[in-house]
N, C-alpha and C positions, 0 to 999 in steps of 0.2 A: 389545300386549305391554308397551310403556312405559309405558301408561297402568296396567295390572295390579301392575306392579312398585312403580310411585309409590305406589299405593294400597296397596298391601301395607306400604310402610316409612313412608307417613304414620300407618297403623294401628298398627304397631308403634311409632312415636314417640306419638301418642297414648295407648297402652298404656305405655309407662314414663313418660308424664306422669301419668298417673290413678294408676298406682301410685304416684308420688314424692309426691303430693295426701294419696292417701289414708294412706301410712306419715306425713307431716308430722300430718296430723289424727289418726293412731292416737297420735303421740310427744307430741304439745300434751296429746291427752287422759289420755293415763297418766305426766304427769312427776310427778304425785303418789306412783304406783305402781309398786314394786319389790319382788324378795325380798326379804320380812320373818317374823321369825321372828313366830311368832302365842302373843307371850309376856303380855301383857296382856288379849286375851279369852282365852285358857286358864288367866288366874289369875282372873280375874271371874266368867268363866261354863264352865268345863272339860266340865259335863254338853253345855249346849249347843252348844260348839265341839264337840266332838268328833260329835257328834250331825249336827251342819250339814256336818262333813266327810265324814262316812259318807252322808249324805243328798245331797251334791251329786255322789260318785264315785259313789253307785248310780246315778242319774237319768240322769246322759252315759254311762255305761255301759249303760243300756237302748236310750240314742236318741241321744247325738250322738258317739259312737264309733262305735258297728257305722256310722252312714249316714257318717260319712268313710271308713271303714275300705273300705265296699263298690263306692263311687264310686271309689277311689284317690289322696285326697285327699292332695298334698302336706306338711300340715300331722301327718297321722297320725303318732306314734310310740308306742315302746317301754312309755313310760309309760299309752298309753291300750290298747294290748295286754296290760298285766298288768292294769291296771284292769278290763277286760270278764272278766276270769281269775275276778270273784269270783262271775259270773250263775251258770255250768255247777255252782260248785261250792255254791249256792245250791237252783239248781234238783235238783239231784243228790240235798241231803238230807233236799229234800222229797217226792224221788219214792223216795227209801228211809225215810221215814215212813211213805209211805199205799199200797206196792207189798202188803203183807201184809193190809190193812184191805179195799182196793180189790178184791183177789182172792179174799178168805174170800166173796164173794157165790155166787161159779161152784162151791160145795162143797156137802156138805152138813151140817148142823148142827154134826154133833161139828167136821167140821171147819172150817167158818164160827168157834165159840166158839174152837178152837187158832190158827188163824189172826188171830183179836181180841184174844189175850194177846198172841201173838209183835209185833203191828203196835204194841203198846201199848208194850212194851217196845225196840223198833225206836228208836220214835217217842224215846221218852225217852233212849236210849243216843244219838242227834243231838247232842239238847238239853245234854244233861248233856257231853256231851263237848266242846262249844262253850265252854258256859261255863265248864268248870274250865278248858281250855288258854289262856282269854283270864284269869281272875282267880288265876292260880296264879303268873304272871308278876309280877303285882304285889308277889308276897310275896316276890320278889327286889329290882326296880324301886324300892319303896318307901323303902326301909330304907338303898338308895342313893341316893336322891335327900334323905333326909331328913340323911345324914350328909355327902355332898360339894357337892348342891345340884345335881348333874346329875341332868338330867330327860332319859332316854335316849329319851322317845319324844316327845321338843319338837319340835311341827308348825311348817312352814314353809310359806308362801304363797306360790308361783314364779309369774311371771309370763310369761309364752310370750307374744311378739312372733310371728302368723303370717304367714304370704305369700299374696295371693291366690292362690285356687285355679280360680278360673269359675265360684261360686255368685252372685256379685253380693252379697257378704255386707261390709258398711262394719265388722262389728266384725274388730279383727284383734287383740283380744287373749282370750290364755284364760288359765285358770290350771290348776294341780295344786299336789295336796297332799304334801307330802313330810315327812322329819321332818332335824333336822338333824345328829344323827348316823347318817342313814341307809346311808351311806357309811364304814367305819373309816378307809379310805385318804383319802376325799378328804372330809371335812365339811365343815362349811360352818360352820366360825370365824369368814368375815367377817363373818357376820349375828351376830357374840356380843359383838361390839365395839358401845358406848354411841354414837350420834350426839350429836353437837355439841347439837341440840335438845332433847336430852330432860335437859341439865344437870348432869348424869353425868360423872365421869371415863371417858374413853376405853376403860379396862380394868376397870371395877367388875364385870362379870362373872366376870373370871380370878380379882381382889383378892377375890371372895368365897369362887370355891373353892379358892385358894391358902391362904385363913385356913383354910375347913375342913379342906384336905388337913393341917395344922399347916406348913404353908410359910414363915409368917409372915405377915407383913404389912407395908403401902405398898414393896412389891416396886415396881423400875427396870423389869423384866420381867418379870412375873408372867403372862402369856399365854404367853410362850416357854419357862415353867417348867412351865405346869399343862397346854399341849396335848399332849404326849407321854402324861402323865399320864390323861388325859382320854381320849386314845386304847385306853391298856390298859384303864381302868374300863369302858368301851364293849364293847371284847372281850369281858372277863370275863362281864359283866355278859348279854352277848346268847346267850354259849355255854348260861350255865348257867338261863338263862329258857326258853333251846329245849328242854334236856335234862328238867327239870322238868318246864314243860306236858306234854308229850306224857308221862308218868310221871303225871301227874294226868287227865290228862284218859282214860287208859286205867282209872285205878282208878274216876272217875265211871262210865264206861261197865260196868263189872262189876258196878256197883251194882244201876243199872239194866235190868242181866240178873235179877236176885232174883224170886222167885215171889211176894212181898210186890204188885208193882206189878200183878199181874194180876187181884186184884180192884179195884172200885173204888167207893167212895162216893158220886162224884162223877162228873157223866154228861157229860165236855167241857166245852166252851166254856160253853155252857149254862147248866149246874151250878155253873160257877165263877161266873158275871155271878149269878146268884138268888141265891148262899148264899156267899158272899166267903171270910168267917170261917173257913166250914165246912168250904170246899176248902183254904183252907191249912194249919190243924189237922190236916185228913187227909195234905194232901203232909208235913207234918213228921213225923206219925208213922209214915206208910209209907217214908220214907226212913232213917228209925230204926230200923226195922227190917231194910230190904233191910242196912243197914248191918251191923248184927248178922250177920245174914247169910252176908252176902259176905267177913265175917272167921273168921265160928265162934265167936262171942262167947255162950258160952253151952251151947257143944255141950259134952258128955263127949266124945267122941270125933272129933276132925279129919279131915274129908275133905281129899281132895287140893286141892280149889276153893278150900277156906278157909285151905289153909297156902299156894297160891299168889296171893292174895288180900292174905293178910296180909304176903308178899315182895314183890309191887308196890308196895302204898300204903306199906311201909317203904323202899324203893329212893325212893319220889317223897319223902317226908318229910326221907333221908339229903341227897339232891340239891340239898335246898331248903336247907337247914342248910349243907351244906358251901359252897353256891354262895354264900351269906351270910359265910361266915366268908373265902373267899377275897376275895370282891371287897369288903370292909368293912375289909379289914388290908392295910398296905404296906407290906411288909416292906423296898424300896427308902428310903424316906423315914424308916423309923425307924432303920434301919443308916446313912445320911446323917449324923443327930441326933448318932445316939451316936458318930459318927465324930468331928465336929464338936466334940463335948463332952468329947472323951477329949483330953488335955493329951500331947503329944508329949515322949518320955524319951529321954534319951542313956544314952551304956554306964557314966557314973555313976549311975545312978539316982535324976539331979536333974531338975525338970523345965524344960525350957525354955519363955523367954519367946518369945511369938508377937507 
C-alpha cells in the first residue's frame, strides 16, 4: 500500500517535471511568437493571406477540432466551436444545390426537365447570395479605410499556449485567426502600437488616423484621442455592413430566380473548361437579362415581382449610401473645430483675448 502510494506521487512528480520540460521547450521555442497583427503580409499579399487563413480554419475544422472536440480535449474552446460552425453551413449549400438535380432522376421527364431549371437556379441563388453579402460589405469597408485608414477587418495572429492533454503531442502551441476590432468593447489596441524594432514612433498608427480624422497632428496623445473614435467608426461601420449585405445578397438571390437562367449554352463544368470565352459571354448576358427581369426593365406594364424587386435592390442601394454618408462624416470633430475656432464674446461685443 506504501509502496502504491510512493508510486503514485513519484509519477505525479514526474508528470509535473515533464510538464515543466516541456512548457520551458514550448516558451524557448515561441519567444519569437506573439499576437501580431498580420499587417505586412496583408499589405504584400492580401489575396494570399486571406486565402491561407480561410485555408487553415477550413483544414482543423475538418480534422483537428472535431478529434479534440470528441476525445474532450482540454485544450478545445469557443473559438474552434464557431470555427467547425462554417462545415454544416458549407455542407448545407451544397446539399441545397444538388437536392433538386439529384431528385429530378426518380420523375419522369417533364418533370426531370422542371426539376433541372429549379436545381439550376437553386444552385445559382447559393452562389450569388454568397457573393453579394461578402462584396457588398466592401462598398462600405472601403471607402472607410481609404479615408481614416482603419482597416475593420485587420487580421490577427493569436497564439494559444496549450496544456498537455494525454496525446503525447510535444507541440503545445496553436494559433487562430482573429481580426483586431473584432471585439467593439475590448480590441486589441495593443497590437496597433509601433515596437521599438521596427523604428517607428510608438504611436504612428493613432498619428495617422488622428491626421485623417483632421485631429491634427504630432499629438502628446493621439491614441487616447482616436480610440474612442476608432470605437464608434467600428460600430458604425459593422451595423451598416450587416444591414447592406443581407439587402444585397437577397436582391442577388431574386436574380437568380429569373427564367433567363433556365436555359443554357453551356453544359457545366465541362462546357466552361472547353469554351472559357464562351461561358462567360453567356453568364454576362444571361445575368443581364435575369436583371432586366427581376426589375421590369422594359415591361409596359409592372407585375408585383418587379415593383418589389425594384424596392429591394433600392432599400440595399439606400443602405449603402446612407451607411457611407454616416460613418465618412463626424459630426463630433467638426462641431470641436468650429468650437475651437469661434473667438469667445463678452456682453460688449468685443472679443476677448484667449
Amino acid at each position: 500500500m506504501i509502496y502504491s502510494i510512493g508510486t503514485q506521487q513519484n509519477s505525479a512528480v514526474n508528470e509535473k517535471i515533464a510538464f515543466g520540460k516541456r512548457k520551458a521547450k514550448d516558451k524557448q521555442a515561441s519567444l519569437d511568437e506573439h499576437d501580431h497583427l498580420m499587417l505586412e503580409e496583408y499589405k504584400k499579399h492580401p489575396v494570399s493571406t486571406k486565402f491561407n487563413i480561410a485555408y487553415d480554419k477550413l483544414t482543423n475544422a475538418l480534422t483537428t477540432y472535431p478529434a479534440k472536440g470528441f476525445r474532450g480535449s482540454v485544450n478545445s474552446n469557443f473559438y474552434e466551436f464557431l470555427t467547425m460552425g462554417t462545415i454544416p453551413y458549407l455542407v448545407g449549400s451544397g446539399m441545397l444545390m444538388a437536392v433538386f438535380g439529384l431528385a429530378g432522376k426518380f420523375f419522369d421527364a417533364k418533370s426531370m426537365a422542371a426539376s433541372a431549371k429549379t436545381s439550376k437556379k437553386m444552385a445559382l441563388g447559393v452562389l450569388f447570395y454568397g457573393i453579394a453579402k461578402t462584396l457588398s460589405k466592401k462598398l462600405i469597408e472601403t471607402p472607410v479605410k481609404l479615408k481614416y485608414g482603419v482597416d475593420v477587418n485587420l487580421p490577427v495572429k493569436r497564439v494559444i499556449n496549450e496544456v498537455p492533454d494525454g496525446t503525447n503531442n510535444d507541440d503545445l502551441v496553436s494559433y487562430e485567426y482573429h481580426k483586431a476590432f473584432e471585439s467593439v468593447d475590448f480590441p486589441r489596441f495593443d497590437l496597433l502600437y509601433s515596437s521599438p524594432e521596427s523604428g517607428k514612433p510608438q504611436n504612428s498608427y493613432y498619428d495617422m488616423v488622428a491626421k485623417k480624422m483632421g485631429l491634427g497632428e504630432n499629438l502628446k496623445d493621439s491614441d487616447q484621442q482616436v480610440k474612442p473614435k476608432i470605437r464608434e467608426l467600428v460600430t458604425k461601420t459593422r451595423t451598416f455592413t450587416t444591414l447592406s449585405s443581407y439587402l444585397w445578397a437577397a436582391s442577388a438571390v431574386g436574380i437568380a430566380m429569373q427564367k433567363p437562367w433556365e436555359t443554357s449554352a453551356v453544359k457545366g463544368l465541362k462546357g466552361f473548361v472547353k469554351a472559357p470565352v464562351k461561358a462567360v459571354k453567356y453568364f454576362g448576358s444571361q445575368f443581364g437579362r435575369s436583371f432586366k427581369e427581376f426589375l421590369g426593365i422594359g415591361e409596359k406594364t409592372l407585375k408585383t415581382k418587379h415593383i418589389a424587386g425594384r424596392a429591394l435592390l433600392g432599400l440595399a442601394v439606400a443602405t449603402t449610401v446612407i451607411g457611407n454618408i454616416v460613418t465618412l462624416s463626424d459630426s463630433k470633430t467638426k462641431k470641436a473645430k468650429k468650437a475651437a475656432a469661434t473667438p469667445l464674446i463678452n456682453n460688449d461685443k468685443t472679443k476677448v483675448v484667449c
